[in-house]
DRENVEXRO-942546 format. One record per residue: residue in one letter; x negated, y negated, z negated of N, C-alpha, C in turn; residue number from 1. Coordinates in steps of 0.1 Angstrom, whole numbers, plus 5000, padded with zeros to 4 digits. Layout:
BEGIN
> a	X	Y	Z	X	Y	Z	X	Y	Z	NUM
...
***
This chain:
BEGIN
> x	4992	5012	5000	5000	5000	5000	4991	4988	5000	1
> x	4981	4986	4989	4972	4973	4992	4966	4973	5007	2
> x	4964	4986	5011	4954	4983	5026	4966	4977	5037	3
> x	4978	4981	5033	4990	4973	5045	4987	4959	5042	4
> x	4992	4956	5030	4989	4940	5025	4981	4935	5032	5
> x	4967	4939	5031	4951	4936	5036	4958	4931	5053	6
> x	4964	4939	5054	4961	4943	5074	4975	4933	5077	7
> x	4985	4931	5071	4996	4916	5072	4992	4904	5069	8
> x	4984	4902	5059	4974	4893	5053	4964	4887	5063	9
> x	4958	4896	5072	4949	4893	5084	4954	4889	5094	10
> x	4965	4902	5099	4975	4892	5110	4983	4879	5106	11
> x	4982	4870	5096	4991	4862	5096	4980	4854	5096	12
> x	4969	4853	5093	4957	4843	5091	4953	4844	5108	13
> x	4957	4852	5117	4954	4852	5130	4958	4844	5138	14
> x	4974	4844	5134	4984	4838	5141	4990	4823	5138	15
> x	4981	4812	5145	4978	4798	5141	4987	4791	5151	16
> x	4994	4778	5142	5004	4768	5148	4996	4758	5160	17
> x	5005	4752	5170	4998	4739	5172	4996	4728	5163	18
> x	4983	4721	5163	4977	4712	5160	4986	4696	5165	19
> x	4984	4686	5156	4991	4675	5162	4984	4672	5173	20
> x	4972	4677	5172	4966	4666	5184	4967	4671	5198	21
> x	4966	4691	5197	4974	4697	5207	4989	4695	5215	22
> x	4997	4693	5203	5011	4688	5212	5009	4675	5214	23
> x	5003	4663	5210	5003	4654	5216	4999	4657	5234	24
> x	4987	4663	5232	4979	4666	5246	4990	4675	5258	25
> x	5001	4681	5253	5014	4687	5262	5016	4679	5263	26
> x	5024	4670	5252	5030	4660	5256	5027	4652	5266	27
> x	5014	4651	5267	5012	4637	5279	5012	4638	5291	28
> x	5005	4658	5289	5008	4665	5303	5022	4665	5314	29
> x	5028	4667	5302	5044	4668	5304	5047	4653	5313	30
> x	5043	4644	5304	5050	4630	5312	5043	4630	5319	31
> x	5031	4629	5322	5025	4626	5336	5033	4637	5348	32
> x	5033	4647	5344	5041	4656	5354	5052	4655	5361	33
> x	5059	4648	5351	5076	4645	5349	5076	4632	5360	34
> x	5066	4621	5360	5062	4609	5363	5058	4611	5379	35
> x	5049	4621	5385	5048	4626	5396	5058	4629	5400	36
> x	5070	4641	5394	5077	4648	5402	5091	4637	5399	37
> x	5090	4626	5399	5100	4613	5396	5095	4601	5407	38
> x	5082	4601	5410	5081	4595	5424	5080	4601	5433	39
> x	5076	4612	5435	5077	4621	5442	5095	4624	5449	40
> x	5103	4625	5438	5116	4624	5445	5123	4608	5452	41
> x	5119	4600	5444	5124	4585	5450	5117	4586	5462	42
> x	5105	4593	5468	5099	4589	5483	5109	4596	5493	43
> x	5112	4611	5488	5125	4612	5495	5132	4608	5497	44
> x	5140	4605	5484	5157	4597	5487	5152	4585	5491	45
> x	5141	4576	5493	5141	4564	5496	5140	4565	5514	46
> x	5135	4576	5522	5126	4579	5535	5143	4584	5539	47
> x	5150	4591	5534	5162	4596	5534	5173	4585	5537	48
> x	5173	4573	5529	5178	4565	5532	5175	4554	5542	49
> x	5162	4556	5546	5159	4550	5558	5164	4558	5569	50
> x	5161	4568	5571	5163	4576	5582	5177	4571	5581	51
> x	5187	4575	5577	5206	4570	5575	5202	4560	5580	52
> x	5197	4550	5578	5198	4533	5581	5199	4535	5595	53
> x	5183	4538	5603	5181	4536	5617	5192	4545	5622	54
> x	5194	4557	5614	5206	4568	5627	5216	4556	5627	55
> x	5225	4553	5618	5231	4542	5620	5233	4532	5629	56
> x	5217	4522	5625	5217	4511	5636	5220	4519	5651	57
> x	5211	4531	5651	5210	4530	5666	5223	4539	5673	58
> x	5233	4544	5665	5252	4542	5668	5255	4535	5668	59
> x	5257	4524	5661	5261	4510	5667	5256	4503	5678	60
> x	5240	4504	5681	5236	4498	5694	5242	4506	5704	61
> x	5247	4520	5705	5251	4528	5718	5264	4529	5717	62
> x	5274	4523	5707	5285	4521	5707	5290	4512	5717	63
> x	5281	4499	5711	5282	4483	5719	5278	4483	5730	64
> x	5268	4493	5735	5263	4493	5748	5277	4503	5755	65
> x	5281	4510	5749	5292	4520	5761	5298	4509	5759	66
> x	5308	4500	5751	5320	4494	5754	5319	4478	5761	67
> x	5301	4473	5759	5299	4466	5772	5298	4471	5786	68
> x	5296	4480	5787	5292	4486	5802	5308	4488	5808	69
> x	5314	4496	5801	5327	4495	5804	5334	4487	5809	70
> x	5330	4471	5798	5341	4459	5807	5329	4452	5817	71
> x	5321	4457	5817	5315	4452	5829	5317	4459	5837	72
> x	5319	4471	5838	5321	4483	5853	5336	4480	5858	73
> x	5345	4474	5848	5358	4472	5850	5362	4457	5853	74
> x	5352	4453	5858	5362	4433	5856	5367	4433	5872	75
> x	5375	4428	5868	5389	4421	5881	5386	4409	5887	76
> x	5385	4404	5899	5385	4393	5905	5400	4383	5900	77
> x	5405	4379	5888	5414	4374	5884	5407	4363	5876	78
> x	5412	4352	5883	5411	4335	5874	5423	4332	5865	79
> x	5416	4323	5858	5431	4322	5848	5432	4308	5842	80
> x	5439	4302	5835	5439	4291	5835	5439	4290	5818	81
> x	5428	4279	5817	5426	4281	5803	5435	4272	5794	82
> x	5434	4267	5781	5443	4259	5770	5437	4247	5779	83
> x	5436	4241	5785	5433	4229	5791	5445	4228	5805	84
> x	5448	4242	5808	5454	4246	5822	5444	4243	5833	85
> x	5433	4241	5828	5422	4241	5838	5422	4258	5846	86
> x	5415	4258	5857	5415	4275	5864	5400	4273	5861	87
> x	5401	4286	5855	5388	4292	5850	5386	4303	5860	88
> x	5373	4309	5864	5371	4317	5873	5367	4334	5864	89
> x	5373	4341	5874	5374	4357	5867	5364	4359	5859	90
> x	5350	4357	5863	5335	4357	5856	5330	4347	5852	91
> x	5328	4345	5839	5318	4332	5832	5306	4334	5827	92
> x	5296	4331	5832	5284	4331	5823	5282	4318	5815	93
> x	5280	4317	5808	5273	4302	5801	5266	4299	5787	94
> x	5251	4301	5795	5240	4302	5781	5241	4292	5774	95
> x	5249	4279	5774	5246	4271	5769	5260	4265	5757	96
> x	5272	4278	5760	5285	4272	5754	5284	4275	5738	97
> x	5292	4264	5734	5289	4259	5721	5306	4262	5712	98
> x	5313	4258	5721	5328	4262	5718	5333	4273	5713	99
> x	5342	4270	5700	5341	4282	5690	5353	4290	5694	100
> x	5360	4287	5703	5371	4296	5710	5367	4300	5724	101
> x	5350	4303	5726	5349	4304	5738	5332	4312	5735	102
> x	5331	4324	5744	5320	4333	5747	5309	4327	5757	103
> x	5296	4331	5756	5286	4332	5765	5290	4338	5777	104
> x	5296	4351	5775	5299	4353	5789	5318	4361	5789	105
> x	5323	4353	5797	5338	4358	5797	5343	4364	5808	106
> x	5355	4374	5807	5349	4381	5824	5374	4390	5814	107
> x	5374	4387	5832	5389	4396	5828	5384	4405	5837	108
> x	5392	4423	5829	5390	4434	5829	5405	4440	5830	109
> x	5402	4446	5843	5415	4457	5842	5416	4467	5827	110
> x	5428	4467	5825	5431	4476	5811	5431	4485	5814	111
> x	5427	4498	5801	5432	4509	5806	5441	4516	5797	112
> x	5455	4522	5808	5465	4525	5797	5465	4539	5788	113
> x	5470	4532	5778	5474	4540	5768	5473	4554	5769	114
> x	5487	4560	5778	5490	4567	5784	5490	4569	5797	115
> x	5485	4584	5806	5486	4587	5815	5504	4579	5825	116
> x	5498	4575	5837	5511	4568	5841	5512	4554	5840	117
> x	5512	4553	5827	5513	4537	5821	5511	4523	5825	118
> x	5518	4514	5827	5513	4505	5831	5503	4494	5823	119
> x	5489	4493	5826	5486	4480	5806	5480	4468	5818	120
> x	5487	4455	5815	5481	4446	5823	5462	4443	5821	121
> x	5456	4435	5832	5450	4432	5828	5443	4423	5813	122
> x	5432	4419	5811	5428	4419	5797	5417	4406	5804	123
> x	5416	4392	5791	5403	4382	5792	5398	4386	5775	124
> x	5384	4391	5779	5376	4395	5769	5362	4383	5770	125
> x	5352	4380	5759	5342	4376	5761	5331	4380	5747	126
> x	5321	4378	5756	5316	4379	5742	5301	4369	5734	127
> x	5294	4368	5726	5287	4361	5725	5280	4366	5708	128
> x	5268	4355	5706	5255	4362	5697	5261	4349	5687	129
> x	5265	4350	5674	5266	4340	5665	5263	4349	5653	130
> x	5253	4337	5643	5245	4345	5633	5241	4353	5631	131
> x	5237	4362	5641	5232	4373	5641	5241	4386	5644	132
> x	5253	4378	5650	5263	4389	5651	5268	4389	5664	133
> x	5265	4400	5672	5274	4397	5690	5286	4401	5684	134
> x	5296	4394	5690	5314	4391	5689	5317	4394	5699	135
> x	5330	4401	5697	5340	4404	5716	5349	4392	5707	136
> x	5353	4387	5718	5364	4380	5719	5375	4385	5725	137
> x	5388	4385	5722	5399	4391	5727	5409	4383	5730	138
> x	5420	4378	5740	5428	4370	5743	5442	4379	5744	139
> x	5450	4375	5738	5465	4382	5740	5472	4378	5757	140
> x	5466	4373	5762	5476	4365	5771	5459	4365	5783	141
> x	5463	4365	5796	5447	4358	5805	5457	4346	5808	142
> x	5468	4339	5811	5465	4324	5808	5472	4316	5795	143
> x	5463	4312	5788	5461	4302	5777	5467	4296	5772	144
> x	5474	4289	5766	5485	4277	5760	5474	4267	5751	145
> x	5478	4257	5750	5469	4249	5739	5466	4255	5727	146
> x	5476	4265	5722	5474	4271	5707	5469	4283	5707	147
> x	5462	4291	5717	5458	4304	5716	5447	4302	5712	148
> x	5442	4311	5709	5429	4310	5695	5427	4326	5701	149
> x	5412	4330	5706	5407	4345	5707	5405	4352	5690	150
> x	5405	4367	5694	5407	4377	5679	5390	4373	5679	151
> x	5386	4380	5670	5368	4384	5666	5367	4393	5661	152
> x	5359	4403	5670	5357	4413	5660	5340	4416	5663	153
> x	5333	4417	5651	5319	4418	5650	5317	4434	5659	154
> x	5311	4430	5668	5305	4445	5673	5290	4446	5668	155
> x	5281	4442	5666	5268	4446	5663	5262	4435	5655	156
> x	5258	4439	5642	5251	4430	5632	5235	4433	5638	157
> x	5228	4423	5632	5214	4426	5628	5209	4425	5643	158
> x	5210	4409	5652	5205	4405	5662	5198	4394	5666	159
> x	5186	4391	5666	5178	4379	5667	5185	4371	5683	160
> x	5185	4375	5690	5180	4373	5705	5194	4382	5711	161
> x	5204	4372	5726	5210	4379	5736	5205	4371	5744	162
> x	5199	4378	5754	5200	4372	5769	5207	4377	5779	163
> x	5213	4371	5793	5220	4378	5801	5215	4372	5814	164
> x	5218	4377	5827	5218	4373	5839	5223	4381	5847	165
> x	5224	4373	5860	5236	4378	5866	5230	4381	5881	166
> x	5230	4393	5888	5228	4395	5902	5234	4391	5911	167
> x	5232	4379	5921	5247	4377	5932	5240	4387	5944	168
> x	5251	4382	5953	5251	4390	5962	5237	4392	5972	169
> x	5229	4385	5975	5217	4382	5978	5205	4388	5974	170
> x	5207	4394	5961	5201	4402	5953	5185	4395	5944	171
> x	5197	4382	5939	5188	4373	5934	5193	4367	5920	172
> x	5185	4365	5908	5193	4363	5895	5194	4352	5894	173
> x	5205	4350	5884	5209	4338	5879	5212	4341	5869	174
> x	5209	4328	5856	5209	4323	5845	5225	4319	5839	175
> x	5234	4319	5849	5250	4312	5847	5253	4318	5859	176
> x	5263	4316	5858	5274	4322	5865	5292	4314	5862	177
> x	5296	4309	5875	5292	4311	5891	5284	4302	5892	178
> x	5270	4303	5901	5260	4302	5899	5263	4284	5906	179
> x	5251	4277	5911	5251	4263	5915	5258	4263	5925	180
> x	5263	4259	5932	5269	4257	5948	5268	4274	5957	181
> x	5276	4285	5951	5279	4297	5950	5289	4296	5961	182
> x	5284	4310	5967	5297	4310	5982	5307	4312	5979	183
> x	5321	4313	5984	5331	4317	5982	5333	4328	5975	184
> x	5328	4335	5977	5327	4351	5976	5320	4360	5964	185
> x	5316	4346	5953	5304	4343	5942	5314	4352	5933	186
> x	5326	4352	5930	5336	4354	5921	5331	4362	5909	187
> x	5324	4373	5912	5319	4386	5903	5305	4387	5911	188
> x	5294	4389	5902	5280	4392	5905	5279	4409	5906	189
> x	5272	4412	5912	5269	4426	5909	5264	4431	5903	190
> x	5259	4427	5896	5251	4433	5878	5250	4420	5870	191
> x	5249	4431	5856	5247	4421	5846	5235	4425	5839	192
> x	5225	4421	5835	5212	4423	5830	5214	4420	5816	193
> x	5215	4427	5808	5216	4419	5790	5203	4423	5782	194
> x	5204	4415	5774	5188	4419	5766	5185	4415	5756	195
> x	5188	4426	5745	5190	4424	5728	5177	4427	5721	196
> x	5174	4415	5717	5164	4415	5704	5170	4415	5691	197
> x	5169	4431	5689	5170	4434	5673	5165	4428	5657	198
> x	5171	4423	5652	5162	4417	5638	5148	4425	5634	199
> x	5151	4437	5640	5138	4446	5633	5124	4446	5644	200
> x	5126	4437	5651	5121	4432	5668	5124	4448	5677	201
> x	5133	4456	5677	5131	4462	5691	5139	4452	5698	202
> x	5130	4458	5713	5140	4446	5726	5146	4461	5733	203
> x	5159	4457	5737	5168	4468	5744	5171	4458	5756	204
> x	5169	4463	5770	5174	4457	5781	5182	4470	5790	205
> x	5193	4464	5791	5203	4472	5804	5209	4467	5819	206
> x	5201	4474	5827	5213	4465	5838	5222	4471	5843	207
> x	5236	4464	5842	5251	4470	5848	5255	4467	5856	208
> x	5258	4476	5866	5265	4474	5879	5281	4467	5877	209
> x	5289	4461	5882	5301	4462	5884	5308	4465	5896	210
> x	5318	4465	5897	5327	4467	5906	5324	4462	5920	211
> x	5313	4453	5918	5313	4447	5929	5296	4454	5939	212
> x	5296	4457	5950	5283	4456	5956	5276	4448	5967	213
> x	5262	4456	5965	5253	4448	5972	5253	4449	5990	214
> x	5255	4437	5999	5259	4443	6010	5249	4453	6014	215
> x	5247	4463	6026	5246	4468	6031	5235	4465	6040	216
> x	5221	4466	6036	5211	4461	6054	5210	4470	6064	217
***
């Protein structure tokens, strides 16, 4: 019986606690570990949340670009008469308009209906770059009364820079539209050239045909 004693007596003098200065030394291991695998994750969710950002921006840029191309592949040789009852011509370019019921470039577009069969009149759409935001502009009516006021609706945030220009028939650009002393026949250009500088500086340039073409040599 004493030699069991002896031999529990030895194992218990064997079997030694941590020291304070040892758990401090876990301890710090621990936070530093914790502290890595805590930036370690914010690089993901932060690189994660970039990637979301750009997929984003760059659906909105191919949104705006299909539903410009659209009313450019669709515009109608129809003039209209504006809130002045002035006649405004089917296509407007004008890099230099300042008027807050009125687009850079304005252009009426055949509708398309609803429904197969349908009939949907034509449509005066425009659009333009204010604070950083290209706008459609929408008209209930293509000709005007003194009190019509166009809708707004923000198509694409986050834009330094629109430019446009216009191909006539000659297969020469212009800056406005209908151009200086333009033939009869100036009505609709055959392309539109646009060219968006992104806040983040990418430059996007497209050129759109319309309805109209180039003669024939």
């Amino acid at each position: 019986m004493k030699r069991l004693m002896t031999c529990h007596a030895s194992s218990a003098r064997g079997v030694r606690g941590l020291t304070l200065i040892e758990l401090l030394v876990a301890v710090a291991i621990f936070a530093v570990l914790s502290g890595m695998a805590y930036r370690a994750l914010t690089v993901v969710l932060d690189s994660r949340a970039r990637i979301e950002q750009e997929n984003r921006k760059w659906r909105d840029v191919a949104s705006f670009f299909a539903r410009f191309e659209q009313d450019v592949a669709t515009v109608a040789p129809r003039p209209i008469h504006d809130a002045r009852n002035g006649l405004m011509p089917a296509f407007v370019g004008n890099p230099t308009n300042t008027d807050a019921n009125q687009g850079t470039l304005m252009l009426t577009r055949t509708a398309v209906a609803a429904e197969p069969g349908a009939v949907d009149p034509p449509r005066r759409l425009g659009y333009r770059l204010r604070g950083g935001v290209v706008e459609l502009l929408t008209w209930n009516a293509l000709d005007q009364s003194p009190r019509d006021e166009p809708r707004v609706v923000a198509m694409l945030h986050d834009v330094r820079e629109m430019g446009l220009r216009y191909l006539d028939r000659r297969g020469q650009w212009q800056t406005a539209w209908p151009p200086a002393g333009g033939a009869p026949d100036a009505a609709i250009p055959t392309g539109v050239e646009i060219q968006l500088t992104l806040a983040s500086g990418e430059q996007i340039t497209r050129l759109l045909p319309t309805a109209v073409r180039l003669p024939q040599q």
